[in-house]
C-alpha positions as CSV (number, residue, x, y, z in Angstrom):
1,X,0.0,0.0,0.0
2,X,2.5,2.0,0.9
3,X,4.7,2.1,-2.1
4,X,1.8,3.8,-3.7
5,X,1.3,6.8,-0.9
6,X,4.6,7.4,-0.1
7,X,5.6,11.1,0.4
8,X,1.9,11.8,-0.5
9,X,-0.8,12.6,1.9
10,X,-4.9,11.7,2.2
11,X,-7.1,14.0,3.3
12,X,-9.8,12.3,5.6
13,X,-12.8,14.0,6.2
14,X,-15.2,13.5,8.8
15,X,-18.2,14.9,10.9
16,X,-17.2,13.7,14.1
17,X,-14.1,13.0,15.9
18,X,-14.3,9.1,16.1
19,X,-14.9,8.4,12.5
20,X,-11.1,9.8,11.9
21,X,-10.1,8.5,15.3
22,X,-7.3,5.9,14.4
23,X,-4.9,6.3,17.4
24,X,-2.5,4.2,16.2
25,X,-1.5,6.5,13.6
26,X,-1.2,8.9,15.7
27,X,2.3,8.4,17.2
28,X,3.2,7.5,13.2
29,X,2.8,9.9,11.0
30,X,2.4,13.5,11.0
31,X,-0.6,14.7,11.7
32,X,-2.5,18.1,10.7
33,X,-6.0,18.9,11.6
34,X,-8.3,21.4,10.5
35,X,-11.8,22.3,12.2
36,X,-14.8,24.1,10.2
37,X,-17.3,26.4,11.9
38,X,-18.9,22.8,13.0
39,X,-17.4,19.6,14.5
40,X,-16.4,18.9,10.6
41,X,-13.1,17.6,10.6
42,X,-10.4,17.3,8.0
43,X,-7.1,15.6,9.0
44,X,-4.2,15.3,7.1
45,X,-2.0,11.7,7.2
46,X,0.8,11.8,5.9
47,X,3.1,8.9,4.2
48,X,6.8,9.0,5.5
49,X,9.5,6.4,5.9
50,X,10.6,4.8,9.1
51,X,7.2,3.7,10.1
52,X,7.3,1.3,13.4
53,X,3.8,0.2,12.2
54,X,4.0,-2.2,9.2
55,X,0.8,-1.7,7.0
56,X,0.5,-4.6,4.5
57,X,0.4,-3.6,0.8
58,X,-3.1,-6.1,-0.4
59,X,-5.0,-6.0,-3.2
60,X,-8.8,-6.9,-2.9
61,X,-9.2,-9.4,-5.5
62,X,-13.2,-9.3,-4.9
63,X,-13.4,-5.7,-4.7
64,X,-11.1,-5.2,-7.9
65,X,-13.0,-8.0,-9.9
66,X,-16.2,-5.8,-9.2
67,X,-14.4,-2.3,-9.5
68,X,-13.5,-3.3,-13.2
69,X,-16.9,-4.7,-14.0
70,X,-18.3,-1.8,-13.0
71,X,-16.0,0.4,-14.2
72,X,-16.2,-1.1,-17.9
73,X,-19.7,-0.7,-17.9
74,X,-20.6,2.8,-16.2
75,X,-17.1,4.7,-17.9
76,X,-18.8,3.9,-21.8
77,X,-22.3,4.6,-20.7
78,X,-21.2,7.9,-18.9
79,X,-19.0,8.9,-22.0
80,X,-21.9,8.6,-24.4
81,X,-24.5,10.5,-21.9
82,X,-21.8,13.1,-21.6
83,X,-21.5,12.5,-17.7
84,X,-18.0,13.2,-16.1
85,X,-19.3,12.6,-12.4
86,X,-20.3,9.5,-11.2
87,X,-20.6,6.8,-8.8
88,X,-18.3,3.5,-10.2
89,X,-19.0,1.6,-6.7
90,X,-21.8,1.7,-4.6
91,X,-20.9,-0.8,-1.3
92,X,-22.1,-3.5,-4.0
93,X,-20.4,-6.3,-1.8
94,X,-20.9,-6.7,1.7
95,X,-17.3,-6.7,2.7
96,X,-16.7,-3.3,1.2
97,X,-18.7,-0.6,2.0
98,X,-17.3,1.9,0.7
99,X,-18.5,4.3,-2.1
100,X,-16.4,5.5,-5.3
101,X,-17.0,8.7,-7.5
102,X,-15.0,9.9,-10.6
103,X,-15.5,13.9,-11.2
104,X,-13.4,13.9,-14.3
105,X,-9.4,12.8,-13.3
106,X,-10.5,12.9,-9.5
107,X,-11.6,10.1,-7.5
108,X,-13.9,10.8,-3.7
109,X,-13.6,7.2,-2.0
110,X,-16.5,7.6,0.7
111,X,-15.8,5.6,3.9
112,X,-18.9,4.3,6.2
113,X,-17.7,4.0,9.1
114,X,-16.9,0.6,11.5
115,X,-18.9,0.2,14.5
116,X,-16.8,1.8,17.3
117,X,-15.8,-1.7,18.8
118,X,-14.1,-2.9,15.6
119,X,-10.2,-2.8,15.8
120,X,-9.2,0.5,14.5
121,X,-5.7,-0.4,13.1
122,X,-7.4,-3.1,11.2
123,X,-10.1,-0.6,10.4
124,X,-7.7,1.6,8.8
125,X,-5.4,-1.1,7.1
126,X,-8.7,-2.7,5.5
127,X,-9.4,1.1,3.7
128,X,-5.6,1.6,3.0
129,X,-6.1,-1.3,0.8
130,X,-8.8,-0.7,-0.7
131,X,-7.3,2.7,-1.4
132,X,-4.3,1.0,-3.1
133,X,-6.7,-1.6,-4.5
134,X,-8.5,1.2,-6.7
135,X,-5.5,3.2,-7.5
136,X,-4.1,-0.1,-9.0
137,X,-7.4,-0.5,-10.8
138,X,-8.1,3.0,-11.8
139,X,-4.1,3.8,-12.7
140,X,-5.1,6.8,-10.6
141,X,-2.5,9.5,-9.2
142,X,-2.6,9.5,-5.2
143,X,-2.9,13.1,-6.0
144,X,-6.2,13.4,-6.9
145,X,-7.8,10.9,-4.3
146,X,-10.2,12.0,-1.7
147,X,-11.3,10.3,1.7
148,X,-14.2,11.2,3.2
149,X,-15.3,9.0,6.2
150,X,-19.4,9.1,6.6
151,X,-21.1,8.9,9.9
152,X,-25.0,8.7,11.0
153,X,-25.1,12.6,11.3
154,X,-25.8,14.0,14.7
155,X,-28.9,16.1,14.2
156,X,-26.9,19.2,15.5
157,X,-24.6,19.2,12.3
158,X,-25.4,20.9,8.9
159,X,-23.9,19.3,6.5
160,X,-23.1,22.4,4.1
161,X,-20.6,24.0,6.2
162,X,-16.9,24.6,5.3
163,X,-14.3,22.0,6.7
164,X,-11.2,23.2,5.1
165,X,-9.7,26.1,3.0
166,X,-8.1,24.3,-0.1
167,X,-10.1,26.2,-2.7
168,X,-10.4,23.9,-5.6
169,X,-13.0,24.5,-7.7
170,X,-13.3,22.5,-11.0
171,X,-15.9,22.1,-13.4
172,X,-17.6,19.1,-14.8
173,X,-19.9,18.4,-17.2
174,X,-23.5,16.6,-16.7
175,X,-25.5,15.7,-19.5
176,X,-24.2,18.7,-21.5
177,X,-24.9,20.9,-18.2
178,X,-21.5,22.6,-16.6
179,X,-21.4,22.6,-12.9
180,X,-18.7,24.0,-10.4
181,X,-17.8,21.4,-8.3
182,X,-15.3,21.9,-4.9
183,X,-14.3,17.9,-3.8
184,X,-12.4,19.1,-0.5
185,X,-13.5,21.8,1.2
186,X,-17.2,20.7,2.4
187,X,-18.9,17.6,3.5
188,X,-20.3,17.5,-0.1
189,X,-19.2,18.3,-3.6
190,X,-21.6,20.3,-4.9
191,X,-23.9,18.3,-6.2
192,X,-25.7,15.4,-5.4
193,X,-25.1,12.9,-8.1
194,X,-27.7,10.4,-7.0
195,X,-30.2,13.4,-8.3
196,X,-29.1,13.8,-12.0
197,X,-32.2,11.7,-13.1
198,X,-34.5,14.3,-11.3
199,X,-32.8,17.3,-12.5
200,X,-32.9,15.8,-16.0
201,X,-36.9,15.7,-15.1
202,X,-37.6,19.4,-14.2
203,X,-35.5,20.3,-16.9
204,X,-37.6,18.3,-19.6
205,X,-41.0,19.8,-17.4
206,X,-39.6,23.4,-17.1
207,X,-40.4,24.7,-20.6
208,X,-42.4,27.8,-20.7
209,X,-43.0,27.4,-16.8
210,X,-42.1,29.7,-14.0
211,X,-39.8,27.7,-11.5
212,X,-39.2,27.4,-7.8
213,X,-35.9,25.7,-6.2
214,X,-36.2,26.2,-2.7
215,X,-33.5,24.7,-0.1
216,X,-31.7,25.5,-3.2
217,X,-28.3,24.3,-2.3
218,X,-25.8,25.3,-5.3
219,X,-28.3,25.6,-8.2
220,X,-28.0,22.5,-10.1
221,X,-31.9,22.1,-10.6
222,X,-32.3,25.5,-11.5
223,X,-29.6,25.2,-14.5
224,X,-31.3,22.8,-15.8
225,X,-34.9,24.6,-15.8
226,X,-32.9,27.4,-17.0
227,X,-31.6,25.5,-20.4
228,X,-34.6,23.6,-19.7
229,X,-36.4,26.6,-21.4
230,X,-38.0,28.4,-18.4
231,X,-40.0,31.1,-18.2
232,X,-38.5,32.2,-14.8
233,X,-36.3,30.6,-12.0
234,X,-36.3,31.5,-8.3
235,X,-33.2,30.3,-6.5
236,X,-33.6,30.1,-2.7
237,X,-31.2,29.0,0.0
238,X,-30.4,30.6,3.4
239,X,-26.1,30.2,2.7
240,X,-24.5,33.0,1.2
241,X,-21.9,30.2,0.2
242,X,-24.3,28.4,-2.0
243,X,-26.1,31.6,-3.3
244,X,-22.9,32.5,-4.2
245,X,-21.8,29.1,-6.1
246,X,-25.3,28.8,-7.3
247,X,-24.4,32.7,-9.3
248,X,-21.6,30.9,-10.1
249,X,-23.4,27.9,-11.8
250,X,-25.8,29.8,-13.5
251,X,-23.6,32.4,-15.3
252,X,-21.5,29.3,-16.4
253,X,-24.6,28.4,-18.2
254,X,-25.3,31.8,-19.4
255,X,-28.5,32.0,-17.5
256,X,-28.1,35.4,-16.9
257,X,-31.1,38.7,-16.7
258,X,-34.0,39.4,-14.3
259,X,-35.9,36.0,-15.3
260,X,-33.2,34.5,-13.0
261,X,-33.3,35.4,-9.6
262,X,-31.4,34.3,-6.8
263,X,-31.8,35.2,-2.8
264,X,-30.3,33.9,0.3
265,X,-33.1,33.9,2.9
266,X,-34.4,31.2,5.3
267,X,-36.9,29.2,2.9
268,X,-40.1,29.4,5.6
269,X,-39.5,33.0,6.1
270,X,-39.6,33.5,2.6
271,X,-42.4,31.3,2.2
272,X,-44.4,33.3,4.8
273,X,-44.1,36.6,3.0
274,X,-44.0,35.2,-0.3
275,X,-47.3,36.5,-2.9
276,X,-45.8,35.0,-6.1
277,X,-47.0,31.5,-7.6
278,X,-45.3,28.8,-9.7
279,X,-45.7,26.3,-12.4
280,X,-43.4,24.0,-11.3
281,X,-41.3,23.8,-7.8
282,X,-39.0,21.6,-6.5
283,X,-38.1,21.3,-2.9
284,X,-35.2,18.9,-1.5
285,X,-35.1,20.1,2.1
286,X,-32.6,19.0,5.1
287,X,-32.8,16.1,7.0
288,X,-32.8,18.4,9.9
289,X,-31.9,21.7,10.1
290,X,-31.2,23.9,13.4
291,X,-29.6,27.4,12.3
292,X,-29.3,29.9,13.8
293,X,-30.6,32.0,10.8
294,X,-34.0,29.8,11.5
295,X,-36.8,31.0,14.0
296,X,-36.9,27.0,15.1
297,X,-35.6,23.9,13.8
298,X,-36.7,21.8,11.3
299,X,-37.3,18.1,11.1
300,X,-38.5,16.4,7.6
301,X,-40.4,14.1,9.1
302,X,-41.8,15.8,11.6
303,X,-42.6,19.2,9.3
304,X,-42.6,18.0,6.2
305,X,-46.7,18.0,6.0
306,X,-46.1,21.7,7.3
307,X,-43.8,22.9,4.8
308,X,-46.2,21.2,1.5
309,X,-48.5,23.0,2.9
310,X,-46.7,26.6,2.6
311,X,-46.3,25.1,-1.4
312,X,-49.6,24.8,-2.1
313,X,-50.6,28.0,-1.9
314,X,-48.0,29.3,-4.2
315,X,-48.6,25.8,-6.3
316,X,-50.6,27.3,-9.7
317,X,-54.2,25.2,-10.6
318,X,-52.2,23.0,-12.8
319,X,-48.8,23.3,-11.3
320,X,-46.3,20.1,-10.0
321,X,-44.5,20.2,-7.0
322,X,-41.7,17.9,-6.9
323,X,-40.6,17.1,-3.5
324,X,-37.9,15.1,-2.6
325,X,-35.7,13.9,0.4
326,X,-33.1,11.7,1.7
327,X,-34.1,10.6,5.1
328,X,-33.7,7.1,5.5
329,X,-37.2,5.0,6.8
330,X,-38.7,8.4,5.4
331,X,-42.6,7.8,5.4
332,X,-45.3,11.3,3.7
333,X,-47.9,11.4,5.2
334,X,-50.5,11.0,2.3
335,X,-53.5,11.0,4.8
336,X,-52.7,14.7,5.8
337,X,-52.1,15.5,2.1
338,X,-55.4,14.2,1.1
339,X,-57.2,16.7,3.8
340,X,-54.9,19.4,1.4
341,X,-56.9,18.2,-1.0
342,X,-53.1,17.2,-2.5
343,X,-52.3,14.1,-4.4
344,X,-48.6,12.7,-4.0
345,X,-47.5,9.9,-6.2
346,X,-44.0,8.1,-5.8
347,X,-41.4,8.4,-8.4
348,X,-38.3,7.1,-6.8
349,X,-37.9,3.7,-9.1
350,X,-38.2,6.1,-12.1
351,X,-35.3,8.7,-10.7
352,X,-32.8,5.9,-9.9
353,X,-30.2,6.4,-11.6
354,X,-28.0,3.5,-13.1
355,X,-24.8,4.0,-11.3
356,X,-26.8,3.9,-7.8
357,X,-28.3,0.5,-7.7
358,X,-27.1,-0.5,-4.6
359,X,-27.5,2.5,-2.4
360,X,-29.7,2.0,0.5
361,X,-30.5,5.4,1.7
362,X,-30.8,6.9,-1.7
363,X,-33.3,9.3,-1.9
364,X,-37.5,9.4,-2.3
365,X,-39.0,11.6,-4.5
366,X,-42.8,12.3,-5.0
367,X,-44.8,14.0,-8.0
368,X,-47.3,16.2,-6.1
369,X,-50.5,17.7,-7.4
370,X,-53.3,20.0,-6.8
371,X,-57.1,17.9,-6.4
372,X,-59.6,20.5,-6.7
């Protein structure tokens, strides 16, 4: 393994604490740390000689058999859709649960976490190899390898703030839509590649329509209204980070004039003194959410009923709200939509998209409508 990362680094990311907590590193290598505005954590392990810990150098032969299966498959279909980000491994086998995206010549190698009683040298040796494993498969430079380690998020952590202040912004090309992507410095990328399906939907719907993106993040579904053909797009998120990428996104699409609007304000706020009304709106809300920018906090399954509710009275007579999430065990309540006089009908199987097949906590998305 080693002969590979040797006088390179990896940058591990995590939300908490334990999930980078390998302690026998720590008396190792040389170690630098770097704390966000959250307990988001980016640490720095670097390779050097004269290590009293031997880590074995092993390649995976499952893991590799299935990296280059998947690999041969997913790298022709995603040149011919004209997709440079995607996933190439989603945990498909149980003894590697791990996740592995390609933005263009980068690879982002999610880790999910051990349970906290699993040894944590053998922990970390089982990743460094399958680290080395895909570097052998891929021919990829150490370089441009990212860790992140993924942990069940504590409901106090956002997952949009900054955990480190590398700066690299790239672009990359989805279905013949150019996004800025930043691999290192958050929790995520900049977009959520298990949503391209959907944003290929409101694009296709958006013609001629007047369109709402609220909980906005950086954009990408209003791009895609935007080329979609759209009348008007409202961009709404309550980071000035986002709003800012989201400009950023938009002008890179030359989505540019007064027909494009963008504003940073907390989405219920806006929603409660709000007269306009949409076409077609698409919400993909927090899990949770407890800013301080926010009056109180927000759960989705607790206020999600709450929040459709705001949306349908900005929803036009023929409108569709789109409303998606990613809570895991997430159940709508249809009962309390019916007394909306609202109809929801599930679209997930249809917004799956092909290099996500094995992801368990992908998201849920609904197609809802007006009754009356």
């Amino acid at each position: 393994m080693i002969n590979h990362l040797e006088n390179f680094y990896l940058p591990f990311f995590s939300i908490t604490q334990e999930g980078l907590h390998y302690k026998e590193l720590y008396k190792k290598y040389k170690l630098q740390e770097i704390y966000g505005l959250l307990d988001c954590i980016q640490k720095k392990y670097y390779m050097i000689e004269n290590r009293p810990q031997k880590f074995f150098h092993k390649i995976f032969i499952d893991y590799a058999n299935r990296l280059k299966k998947n690999i041969k498959k997913l790298d022709k279909w995603a040149n011919l859709e004209c997709i440079e980000c995607y996933r190439i491994y989603d945990r498909d086998l149980p003894n590697y649960r791990v996740a592995v995206d390609r933005y263009k010549d980068w690879i982002v190698i999610h880790d999910y976490a051990q349970p906290q009683e699993i040894n944590h040298y053998q922990s970390l040796q089982h990743l460094l190899n399958i680290i080395s494993t895909t570097i052998n498969i891929l021919k990829q430079s150490p370089h441009k390898i990212v860790i992140k380690t993924r942990t069940k998020k504590i409901k106090k952590i956002q997952q949009y703030h900054k955990i480190s202040q590398n700066g690299i912004f790239f672009t990359v090309t989805e279905l013949n839509v150019k996004l800025w992507v930043n691999l290192t410095d958050y929790i995520d990328t900049g977009i959520f590649l298990d949503h391209r399906i959907v944003r290929k939907i409101l694009g296709k719907m958006s013609k001629g329509k007047d369109f709402l993106n609220l909980f906005s993040y950086t954009a990408s579904a209003s791009v895609y209204a935007g080329l979609g053909g759209a009348r008007s797009t409202t961009t709404i998120d309550m980071s000035k980070t986002y709003i800012s990428w989201a400009t950023k996104n938009m002008l890179l699409n030359g989505l540019v004039g007064k027909q494009h609007q963008l504003l940073q304000s907390d989405c219920f706020h806006w929603l409660h003194n709000n007269t306009e009304t949409f076409d077609l709106i698409f919400v993909h809300p927090p899990t949770f959410s407890n800013s301080k920018r926010m009056k109180k906090n927000f759960d989705i399954q607790r206020d999600h009923l709450e929040l459709i509710s705001y949306l349908k009275g900005i929803l036009r007579v023929d409108g569709v709200l789109l409303f998606s999430n990613n809570k895991f065990g997430f159940k709508i309540n249809l009962s309390g939509l019916n007394t909306l006089n609202l109809r929801a009908v599930e679209i997930t199987s249809k917004t799956q998209p092909k290099d996500f097949r094995y992801n368990y906590n992908m998201h849920k998305c609904w197609m809802i409508t007006h009754t009356d």
